[in-house]
N, C-alpha and C positions, 0 to 999 in steps of 0.2 A: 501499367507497370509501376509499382513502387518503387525507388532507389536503382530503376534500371535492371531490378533483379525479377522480384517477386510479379508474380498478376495481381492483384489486390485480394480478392479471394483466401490464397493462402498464404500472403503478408497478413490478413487480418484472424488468420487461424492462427500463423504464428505467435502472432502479439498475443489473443486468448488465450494459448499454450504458456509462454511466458509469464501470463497476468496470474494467473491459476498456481502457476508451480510458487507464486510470490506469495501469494497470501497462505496457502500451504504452509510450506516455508515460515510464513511471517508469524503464523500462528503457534507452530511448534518453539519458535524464539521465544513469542509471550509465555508460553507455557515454560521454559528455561526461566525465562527473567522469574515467574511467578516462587520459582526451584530455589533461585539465586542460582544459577549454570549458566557459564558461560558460553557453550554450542559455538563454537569457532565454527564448525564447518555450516551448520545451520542457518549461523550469523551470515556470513560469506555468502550463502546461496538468497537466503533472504533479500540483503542488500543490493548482489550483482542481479539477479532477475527483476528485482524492484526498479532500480536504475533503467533498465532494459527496456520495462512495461513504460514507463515515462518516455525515452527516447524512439523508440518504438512509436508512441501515441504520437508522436511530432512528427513524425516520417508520413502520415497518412495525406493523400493529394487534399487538401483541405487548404482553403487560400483565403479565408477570412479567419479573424481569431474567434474563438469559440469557447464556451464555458469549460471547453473538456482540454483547451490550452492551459486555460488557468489552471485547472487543478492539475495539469502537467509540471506547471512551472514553479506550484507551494509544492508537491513533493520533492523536484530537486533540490530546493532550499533544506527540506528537513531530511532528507537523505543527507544531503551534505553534512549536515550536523552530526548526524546520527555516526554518520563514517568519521568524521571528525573526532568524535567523542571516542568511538571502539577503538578505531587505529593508532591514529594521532597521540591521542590524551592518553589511553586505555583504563579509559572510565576513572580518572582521578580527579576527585574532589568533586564540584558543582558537572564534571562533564557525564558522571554516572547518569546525574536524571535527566540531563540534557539529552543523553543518550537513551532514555529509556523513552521519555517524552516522544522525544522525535522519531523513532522506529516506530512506536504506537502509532503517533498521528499518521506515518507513511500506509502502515496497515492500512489504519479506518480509510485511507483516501481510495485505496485500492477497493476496500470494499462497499466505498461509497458508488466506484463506477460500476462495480459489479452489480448492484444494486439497481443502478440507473440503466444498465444492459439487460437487465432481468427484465423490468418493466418494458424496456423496449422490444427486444426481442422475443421472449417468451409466449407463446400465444395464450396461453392462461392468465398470466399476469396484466399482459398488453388493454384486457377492456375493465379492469381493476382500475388503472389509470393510465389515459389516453395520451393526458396530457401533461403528466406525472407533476399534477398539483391535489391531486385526490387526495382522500385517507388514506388508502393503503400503501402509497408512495411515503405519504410523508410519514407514518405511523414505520413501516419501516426501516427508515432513513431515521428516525429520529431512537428506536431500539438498536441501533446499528451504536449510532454516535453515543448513546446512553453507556452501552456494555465496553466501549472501547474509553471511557471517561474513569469508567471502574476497574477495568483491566489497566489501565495507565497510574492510575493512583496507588492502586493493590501492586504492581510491579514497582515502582520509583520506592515503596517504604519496603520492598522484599528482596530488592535485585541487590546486592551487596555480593557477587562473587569475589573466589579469591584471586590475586592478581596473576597475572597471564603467564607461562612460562616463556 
């Protein structure tokens, strides 16, 4: 049991359900920021399921810390920001790229694990790299991080929406 609620099973369907609907989500934002659009409802769904995928991933019975803490714990930092930036600030002055910066990074981190889940679980993928130090891991992983450096760059000099009602 997870949280006393869930069987692990489908706590961890859940959490893929969650993770999925994030990067969704996260991708149709970047395509806004690309617009200059602001996606308030987009934005909101991106953020709250982003949050969720991260807290989510901590709730799992895992009792050592692990790589996949870590990258739990730089997404709530740049979620934080991120939220910071939209709500808070609402994207005034330096909080604009802070804000576009940080939604990007939260993305690539989502599809960083998605990535690392592909490898693992996929049975195609799984003898590509066993021990996900191969080429095709890191060739992956490293076109993942490339496109999300270009989409972050191309949104920070595009994303100028106009101010919120």
């Amino acid at each position: 049991m997870v949280l006393g609620i869930f069987g692990l099973q489908a706590f961890t369907i859940l959490h893929v359900i969650i993770s999925l609907v994030a990067i969704v989500a996260g991708l149709v934002v970047v395509l806004g920021m690309l617009r200059s659009q602001r996606m308030e409802g987009w934005t909101a769904t991106f953020l709250i399921t982003t949050i969720l995928t991260s807290l989510t991933g901590f709730a799992f019975p895992i009792h050592t810390f692990t790589p996949a803490h870590g990258v739990g714990i730089v997404s709530m930092v740049v979620l934080l920001l991120a939220c910071l930036g939209f709500y808070f600030h609402r994207l005034a002055g330096a909080w604009r790229w802070i804000y576009v910066v940080s939604a990007i990074a939260a993305l690539w981190l989502n599809v960083f694990v998605l990535i690392v889940q592909a490898f693992q679980k996929i049975s195609v993928l799984q003898p590509l790299a066993p021990t996900q130090s191969e080429p095709p891991f890191q060739i992956a992983q490293a076109v993942a991080l490339l496109a999300f450096i270009v989409l972050g760059w191309l949104a920070a000099r595009r994303y100028h929406p106009p101010a919120a009602a």
